[in-house]
Z-matrix of the N, CA and C atoms (Angstrom, degrees):
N
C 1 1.452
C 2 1.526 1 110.11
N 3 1.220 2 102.87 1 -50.10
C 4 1.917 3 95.12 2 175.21
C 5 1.261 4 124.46 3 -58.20
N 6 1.830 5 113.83 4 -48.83
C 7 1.266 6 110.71 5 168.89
C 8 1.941 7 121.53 6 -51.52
N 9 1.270 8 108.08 7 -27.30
C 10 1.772 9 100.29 8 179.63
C 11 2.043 10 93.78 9 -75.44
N 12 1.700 11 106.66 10 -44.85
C 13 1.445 12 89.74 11 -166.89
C 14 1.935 13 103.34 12 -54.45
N 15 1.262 14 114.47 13 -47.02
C 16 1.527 15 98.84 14 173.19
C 17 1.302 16 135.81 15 -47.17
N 18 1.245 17 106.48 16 -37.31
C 19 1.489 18 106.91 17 170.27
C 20 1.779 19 119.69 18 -61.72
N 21 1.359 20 107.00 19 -50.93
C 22 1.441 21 109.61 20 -177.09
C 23 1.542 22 97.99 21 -52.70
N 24 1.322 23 112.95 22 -50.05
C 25 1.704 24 128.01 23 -158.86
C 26 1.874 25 98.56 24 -41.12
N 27 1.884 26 95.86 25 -45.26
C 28 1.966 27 102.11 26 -168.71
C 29 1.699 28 87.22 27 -60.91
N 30 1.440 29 115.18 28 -55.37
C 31 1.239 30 123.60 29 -162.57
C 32 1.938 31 111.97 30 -34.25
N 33 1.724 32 102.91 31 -61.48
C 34 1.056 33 118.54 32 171.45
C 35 2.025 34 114.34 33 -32.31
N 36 1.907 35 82.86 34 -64.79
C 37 1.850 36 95.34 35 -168.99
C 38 1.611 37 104.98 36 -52.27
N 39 1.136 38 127.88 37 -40.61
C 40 1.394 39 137.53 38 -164.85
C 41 1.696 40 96.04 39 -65.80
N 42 1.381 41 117.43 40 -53.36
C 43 1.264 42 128.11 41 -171.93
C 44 1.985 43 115.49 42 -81.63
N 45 1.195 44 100.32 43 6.19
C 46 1.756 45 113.47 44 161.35
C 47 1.802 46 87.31 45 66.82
N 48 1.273 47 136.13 46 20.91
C 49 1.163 48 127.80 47 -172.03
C 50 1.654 49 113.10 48 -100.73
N 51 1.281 50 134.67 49 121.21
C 52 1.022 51 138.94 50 178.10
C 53 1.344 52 123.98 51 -43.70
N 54 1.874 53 131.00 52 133.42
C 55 0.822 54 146.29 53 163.82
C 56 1.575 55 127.23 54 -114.00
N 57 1.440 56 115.08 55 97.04
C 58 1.360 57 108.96 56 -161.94
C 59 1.417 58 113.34 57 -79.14
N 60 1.442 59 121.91 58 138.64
C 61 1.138 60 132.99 59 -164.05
C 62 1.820 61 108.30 60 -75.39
N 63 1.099 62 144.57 61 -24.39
C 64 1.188 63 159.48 62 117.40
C 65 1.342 64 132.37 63 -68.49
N 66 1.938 65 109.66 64 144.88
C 67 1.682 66 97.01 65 155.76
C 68 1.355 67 120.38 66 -31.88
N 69 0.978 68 105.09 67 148.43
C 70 1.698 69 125.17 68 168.19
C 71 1.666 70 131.11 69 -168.93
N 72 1.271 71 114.10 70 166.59
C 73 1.475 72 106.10 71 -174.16
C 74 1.919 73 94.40 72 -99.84
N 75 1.476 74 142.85 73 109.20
C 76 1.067 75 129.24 74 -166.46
C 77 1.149 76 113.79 75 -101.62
N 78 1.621 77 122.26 76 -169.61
C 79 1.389 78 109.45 77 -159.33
C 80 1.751 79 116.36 78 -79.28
N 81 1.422 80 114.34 79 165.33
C 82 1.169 81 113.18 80 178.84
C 83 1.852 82 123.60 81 -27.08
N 84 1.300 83 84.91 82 -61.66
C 85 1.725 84 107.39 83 -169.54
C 86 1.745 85 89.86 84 -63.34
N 87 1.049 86 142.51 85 -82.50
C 88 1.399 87 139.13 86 169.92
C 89 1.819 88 107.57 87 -1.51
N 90 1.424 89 104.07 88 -85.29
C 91 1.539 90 110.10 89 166.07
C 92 1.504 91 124.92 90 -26.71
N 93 1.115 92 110.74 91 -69.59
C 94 1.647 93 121.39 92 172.63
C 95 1.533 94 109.18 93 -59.55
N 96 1.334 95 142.07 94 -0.89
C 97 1.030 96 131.24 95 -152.25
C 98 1.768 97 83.42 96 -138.97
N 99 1.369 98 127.59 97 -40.46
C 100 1.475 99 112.98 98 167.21
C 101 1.818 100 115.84 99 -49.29
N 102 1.384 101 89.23 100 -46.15
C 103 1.524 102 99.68 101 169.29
C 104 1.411 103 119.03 102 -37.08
N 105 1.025 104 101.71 103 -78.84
C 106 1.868 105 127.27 104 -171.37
C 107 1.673 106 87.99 105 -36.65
N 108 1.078 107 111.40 106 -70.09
C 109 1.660 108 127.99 107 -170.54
C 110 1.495 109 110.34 108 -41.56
N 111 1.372 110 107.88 109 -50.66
C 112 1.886 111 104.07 110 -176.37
C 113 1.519 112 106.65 111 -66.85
N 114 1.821 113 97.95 112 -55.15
C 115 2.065 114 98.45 113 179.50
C 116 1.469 115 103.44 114 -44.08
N 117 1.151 116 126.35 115 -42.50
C 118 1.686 117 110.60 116 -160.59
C 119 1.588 118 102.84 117 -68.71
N 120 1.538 119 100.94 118 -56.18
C 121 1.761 120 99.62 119 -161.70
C 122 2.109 121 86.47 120 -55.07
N 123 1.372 122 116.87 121 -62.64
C 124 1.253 123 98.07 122 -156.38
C 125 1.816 124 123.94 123 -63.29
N 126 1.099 125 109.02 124 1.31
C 127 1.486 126 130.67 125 161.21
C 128 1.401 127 115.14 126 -67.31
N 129 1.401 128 106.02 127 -40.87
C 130 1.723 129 109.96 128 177.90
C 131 1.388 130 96.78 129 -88.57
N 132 1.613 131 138.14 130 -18.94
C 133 1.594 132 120.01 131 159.14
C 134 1.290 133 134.97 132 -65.81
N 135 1.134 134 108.01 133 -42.78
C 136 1.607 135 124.31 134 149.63
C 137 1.537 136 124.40 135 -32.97
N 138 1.248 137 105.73 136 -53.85
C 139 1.517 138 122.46 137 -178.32
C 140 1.819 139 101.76 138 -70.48
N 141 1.235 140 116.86 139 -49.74
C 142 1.334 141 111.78 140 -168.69
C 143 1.792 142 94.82 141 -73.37
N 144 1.021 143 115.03 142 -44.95
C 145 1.900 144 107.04 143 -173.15
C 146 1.542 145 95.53 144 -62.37
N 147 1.500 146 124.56 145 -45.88
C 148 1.796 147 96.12 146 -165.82
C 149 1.666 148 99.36 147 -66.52
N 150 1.079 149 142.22 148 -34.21
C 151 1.466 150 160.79 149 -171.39
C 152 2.035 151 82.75 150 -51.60
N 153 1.126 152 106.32 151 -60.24
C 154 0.845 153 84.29 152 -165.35
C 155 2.408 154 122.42 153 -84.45
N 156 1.141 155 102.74 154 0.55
C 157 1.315 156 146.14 155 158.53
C 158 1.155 157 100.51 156 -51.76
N 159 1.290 158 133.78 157 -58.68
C 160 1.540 159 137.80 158 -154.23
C 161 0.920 160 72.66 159 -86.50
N 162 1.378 161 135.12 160 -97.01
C 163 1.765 162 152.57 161 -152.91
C 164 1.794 163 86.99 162 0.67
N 165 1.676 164 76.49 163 -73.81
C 166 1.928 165 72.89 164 -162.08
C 167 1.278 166 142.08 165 -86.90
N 168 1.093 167 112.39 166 31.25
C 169 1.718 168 148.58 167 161.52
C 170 1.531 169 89.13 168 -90.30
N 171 1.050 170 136.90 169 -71.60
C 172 1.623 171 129.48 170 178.04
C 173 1.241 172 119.56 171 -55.98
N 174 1.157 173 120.44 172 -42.91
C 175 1.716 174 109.22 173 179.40
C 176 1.434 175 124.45 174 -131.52
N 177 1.187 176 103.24 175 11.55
C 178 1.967 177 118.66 176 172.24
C 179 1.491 178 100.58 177 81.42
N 180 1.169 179 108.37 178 -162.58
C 181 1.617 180 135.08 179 161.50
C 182 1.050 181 120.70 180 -52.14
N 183 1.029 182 139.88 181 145.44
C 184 1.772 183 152.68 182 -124.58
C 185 1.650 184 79.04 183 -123.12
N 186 1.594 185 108.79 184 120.70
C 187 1.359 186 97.32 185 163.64
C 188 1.604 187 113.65 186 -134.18
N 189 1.295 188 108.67 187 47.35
C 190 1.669 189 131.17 188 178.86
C 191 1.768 190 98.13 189 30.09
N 192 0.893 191 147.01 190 23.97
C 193 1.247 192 131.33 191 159.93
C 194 1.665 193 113.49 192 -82.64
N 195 1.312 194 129.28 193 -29.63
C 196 1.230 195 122.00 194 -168.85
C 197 1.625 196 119.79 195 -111.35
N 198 1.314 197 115.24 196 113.48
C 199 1.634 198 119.38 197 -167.08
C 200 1.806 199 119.21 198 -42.04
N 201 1.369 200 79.25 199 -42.28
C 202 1.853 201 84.75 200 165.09
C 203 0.613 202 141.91 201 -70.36
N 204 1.665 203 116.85 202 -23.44
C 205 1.463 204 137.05 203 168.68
C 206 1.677 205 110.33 204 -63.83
N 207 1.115 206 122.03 205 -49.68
C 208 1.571 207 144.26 206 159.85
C 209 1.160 208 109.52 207 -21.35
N 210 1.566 209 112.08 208 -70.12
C 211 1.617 210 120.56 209 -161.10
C 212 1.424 211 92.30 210 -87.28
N 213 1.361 212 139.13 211 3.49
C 214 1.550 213 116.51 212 172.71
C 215 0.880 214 104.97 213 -95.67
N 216 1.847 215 122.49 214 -34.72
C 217 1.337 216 127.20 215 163.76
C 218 1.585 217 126.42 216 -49.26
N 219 1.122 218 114.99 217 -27.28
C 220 1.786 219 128.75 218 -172.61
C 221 1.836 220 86.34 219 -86.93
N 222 1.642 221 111.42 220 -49.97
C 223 1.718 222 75.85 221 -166.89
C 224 1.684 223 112.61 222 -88.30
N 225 0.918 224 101.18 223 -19.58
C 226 2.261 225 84.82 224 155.64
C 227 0.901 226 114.32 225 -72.03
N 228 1.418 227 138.11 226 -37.56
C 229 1.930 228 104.13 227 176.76
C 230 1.464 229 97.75 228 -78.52
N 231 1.030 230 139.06 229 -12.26
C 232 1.477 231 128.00 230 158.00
C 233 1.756 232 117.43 231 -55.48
N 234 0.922 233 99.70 232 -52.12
C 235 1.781 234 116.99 233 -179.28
C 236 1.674 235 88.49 234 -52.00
N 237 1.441 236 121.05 235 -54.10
C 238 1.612 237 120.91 236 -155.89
C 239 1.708 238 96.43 237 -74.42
N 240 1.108 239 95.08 238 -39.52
C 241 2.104 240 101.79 239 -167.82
C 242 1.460 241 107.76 240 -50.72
N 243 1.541 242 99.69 241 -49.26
C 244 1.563 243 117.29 242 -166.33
C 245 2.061 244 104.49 243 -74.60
N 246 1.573 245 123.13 244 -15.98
C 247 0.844 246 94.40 245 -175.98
C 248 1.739 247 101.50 246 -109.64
N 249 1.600 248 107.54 247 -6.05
C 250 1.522 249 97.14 248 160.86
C 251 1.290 250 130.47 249 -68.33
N 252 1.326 251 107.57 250 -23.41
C 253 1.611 252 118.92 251 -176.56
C 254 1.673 253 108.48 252 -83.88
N 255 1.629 254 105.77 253 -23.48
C 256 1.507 255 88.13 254 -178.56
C 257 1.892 256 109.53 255 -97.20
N 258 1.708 257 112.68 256 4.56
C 259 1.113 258 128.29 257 178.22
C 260 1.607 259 106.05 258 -95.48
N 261 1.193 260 120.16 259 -19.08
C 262 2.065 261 120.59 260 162.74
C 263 1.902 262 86.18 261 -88.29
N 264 1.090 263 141.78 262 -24.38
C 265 1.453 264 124.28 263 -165.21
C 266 1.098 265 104.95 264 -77.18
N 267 1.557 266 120.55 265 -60.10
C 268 1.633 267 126.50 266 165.48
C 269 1.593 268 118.41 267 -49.89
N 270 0.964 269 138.47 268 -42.94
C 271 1.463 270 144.33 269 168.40
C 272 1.417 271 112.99 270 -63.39
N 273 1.049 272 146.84 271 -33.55
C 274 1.447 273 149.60 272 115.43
C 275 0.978 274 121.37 273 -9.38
N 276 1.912 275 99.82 274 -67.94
C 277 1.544 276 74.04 275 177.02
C 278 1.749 277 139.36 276 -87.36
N 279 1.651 278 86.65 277 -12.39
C 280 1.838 279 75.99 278 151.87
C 281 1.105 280 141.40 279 -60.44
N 282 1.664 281 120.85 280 -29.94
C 283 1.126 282 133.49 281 156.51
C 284 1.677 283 128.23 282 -48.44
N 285 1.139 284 105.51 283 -13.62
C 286 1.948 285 128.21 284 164.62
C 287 1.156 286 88.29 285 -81.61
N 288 1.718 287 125.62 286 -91.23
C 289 1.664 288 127.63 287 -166.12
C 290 1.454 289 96.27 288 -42.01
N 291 0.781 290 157.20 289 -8.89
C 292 1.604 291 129.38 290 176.86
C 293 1.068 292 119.30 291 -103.86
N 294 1.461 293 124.72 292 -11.87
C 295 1.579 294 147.39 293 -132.72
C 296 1.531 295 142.24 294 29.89
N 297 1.738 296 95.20 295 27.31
C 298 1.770 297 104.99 296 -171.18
C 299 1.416 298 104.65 297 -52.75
N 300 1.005 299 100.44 298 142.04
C 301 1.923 300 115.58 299 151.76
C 302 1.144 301 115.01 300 -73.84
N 303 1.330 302 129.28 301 68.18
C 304 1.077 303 135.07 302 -178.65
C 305 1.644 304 116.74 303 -57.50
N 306 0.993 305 120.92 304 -73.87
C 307 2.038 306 111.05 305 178.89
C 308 1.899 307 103.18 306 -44.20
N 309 1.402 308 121.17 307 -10.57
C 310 1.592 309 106.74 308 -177.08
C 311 2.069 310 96.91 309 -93.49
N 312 1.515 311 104.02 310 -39.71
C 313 1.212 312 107.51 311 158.27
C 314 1.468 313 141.36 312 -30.00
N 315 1.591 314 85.43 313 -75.93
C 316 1.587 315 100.54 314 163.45
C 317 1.736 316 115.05 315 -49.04
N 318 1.215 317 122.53 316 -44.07
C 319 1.300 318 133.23 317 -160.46
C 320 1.659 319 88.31 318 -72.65
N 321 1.124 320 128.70 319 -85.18
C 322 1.419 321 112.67 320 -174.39
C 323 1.662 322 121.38 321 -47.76
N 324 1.023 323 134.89 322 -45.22
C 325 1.455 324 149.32 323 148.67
C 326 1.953 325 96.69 324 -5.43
N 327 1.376 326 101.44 325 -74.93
C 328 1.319 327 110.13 326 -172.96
C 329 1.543 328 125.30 327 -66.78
N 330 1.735 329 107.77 328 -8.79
C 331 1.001 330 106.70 329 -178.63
C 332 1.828 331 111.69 330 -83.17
N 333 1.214 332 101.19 331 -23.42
C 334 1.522 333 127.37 332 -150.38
C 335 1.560 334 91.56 333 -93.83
N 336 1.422 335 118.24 334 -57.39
C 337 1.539 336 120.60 335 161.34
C 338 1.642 337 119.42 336 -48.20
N 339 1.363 338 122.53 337 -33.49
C 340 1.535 339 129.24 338 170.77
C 341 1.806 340 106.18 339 -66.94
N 342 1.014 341 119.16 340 -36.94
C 343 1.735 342 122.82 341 171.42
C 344 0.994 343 119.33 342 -47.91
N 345 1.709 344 114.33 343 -47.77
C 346 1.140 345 122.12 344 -166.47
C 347 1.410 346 107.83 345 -53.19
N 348 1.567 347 138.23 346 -10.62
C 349 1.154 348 140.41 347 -156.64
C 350 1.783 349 109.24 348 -116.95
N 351 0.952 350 128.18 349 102.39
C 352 1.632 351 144.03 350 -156.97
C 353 1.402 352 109.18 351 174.26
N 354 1.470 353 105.78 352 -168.90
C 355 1.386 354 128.99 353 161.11
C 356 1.771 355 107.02 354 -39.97
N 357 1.131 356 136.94 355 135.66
C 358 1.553 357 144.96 356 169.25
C 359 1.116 358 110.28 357 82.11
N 360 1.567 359 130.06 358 -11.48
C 361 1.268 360 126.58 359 169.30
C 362 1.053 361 122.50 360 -69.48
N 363 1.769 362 108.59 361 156.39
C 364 1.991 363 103.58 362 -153.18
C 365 1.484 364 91.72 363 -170.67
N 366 1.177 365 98.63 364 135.21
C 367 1.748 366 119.52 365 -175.20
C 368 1.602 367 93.42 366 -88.52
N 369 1.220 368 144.32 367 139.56
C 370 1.219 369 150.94 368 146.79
C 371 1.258 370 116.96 369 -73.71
N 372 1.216 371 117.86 370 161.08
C 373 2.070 372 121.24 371 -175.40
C 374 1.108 373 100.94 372 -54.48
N 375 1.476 374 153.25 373 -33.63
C 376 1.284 375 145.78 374 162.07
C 377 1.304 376 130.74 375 -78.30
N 378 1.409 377 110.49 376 19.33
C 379 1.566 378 111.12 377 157.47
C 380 1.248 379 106.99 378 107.63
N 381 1.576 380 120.07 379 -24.67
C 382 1.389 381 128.44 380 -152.26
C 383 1.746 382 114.93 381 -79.25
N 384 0.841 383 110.43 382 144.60
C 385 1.931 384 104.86 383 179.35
C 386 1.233 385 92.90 384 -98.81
N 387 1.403 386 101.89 385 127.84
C 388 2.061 387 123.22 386 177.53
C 389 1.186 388 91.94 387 -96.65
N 390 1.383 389 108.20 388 152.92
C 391 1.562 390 126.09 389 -167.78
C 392 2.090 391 95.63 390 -95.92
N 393 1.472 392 114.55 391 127.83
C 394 1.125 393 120.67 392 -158.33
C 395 2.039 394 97.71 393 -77.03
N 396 1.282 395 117.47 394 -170.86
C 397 1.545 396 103.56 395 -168.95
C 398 1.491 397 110.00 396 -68.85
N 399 1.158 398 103.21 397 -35.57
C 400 1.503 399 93.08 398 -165.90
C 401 1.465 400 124.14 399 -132.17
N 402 1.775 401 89.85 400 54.66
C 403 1.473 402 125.25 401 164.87
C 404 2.121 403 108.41 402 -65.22
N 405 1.169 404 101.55 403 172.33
C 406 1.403 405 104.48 404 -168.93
C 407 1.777 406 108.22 405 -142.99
N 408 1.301 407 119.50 406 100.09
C 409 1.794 408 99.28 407 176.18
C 410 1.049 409 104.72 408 -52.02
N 411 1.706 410 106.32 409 166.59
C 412 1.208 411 127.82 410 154.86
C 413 1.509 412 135.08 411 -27.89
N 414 0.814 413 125.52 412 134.37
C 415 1.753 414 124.41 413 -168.56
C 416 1.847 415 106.98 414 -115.99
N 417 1.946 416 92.12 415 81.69
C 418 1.896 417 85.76 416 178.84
C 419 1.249 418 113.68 417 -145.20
N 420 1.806 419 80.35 418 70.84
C 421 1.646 420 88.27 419 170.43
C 422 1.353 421 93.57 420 -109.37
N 423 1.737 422 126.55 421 -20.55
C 424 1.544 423 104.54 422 172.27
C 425 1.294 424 117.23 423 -65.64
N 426 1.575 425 116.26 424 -12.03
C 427 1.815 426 111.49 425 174.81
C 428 1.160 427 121.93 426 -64.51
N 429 1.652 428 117.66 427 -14.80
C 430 1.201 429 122.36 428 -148.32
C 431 1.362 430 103.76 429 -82.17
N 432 1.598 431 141.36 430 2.51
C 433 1.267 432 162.60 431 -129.70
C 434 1.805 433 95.66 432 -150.59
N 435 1.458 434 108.95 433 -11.65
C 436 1.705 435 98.68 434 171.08
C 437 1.502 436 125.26 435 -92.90
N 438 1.157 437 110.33 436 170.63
C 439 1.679 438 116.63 437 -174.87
C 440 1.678 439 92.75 438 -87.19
N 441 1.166 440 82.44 439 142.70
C 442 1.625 441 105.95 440 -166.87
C 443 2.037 442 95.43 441 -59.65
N 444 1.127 443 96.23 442 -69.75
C 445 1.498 444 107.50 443 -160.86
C 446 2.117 445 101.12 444 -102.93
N 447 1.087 446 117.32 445 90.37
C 448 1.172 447 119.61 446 170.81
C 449 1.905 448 126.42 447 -105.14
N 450 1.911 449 95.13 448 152.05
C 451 1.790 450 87.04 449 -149.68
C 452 1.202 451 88.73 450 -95.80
């Protein structure tokens, strides 16, 4: 996680775009513009999964015998790779414009998501793990007092 926040961070410096050194509420255009940034990349995820949806309505299940079949397969999960990676790049970098502590974030995040798994925990028909009754979110409002980007 730090190494992507560094990277976006050069990305940011190169691009004269602000990185606030603390949480914060930032400016309008900042806000509206994290926005813009997630809908697009996750618009191009969408697009690459039905892409890949059609595929297999047209030619079934991948059954590695045919070379062509391969390389159409390599460039949709390519199409999908490239728009998850540029959908954690943009989300990052809002996570710069805002100044989250993101790896202290993440770190409690994951602790609170690891709970969910005990007594009352329950996968739903879609795979998903439901948080059992007397699960607890994350607690990060004391983060909200950290330096965004720490060495």
């Amino acid at each position: 996680m730090r190494e992507l926040q560094a990277m976006v961070a050069q990305f940011m410096h190169a691009g004269g775009q602000p990185i606030a050194d603390y949480p914060c509420l930032p400016e309008d255009e900042t806000r509206a513009l994290s926005i813009a940034l997630i809908e697009e990349e996750l618009a191009e995820l969408k697009t690459a999964i039905a892409r890949i949806e059609d595929w297999h309505k047209h030619y079934g299940n991948r059954t590695g015998e045919d070379d062509q079949q391969d390389e159409r397969e390599a460039r949709l999960l390519a199409a999908v790779a490239d728009a998850q990676a540029d959908l954690l790049y943009v989300v990052t970098w809002a996570s710069l414009a805002w100044g989250f502590p993101i790896p202290l974030i993440m770190d409690e995040v994951q602790q609170a998501n690891m709970s969910k798994f005990g007594p009352g925990s329950w996968k739903d028909e879609s795979g998903k793990v439901r948080k059992p009754e007397d699960w607890k979110p994350p607690d990060l409002i004391p983060l909200m007092g950290k330096p965004c980007i720490s060495e």
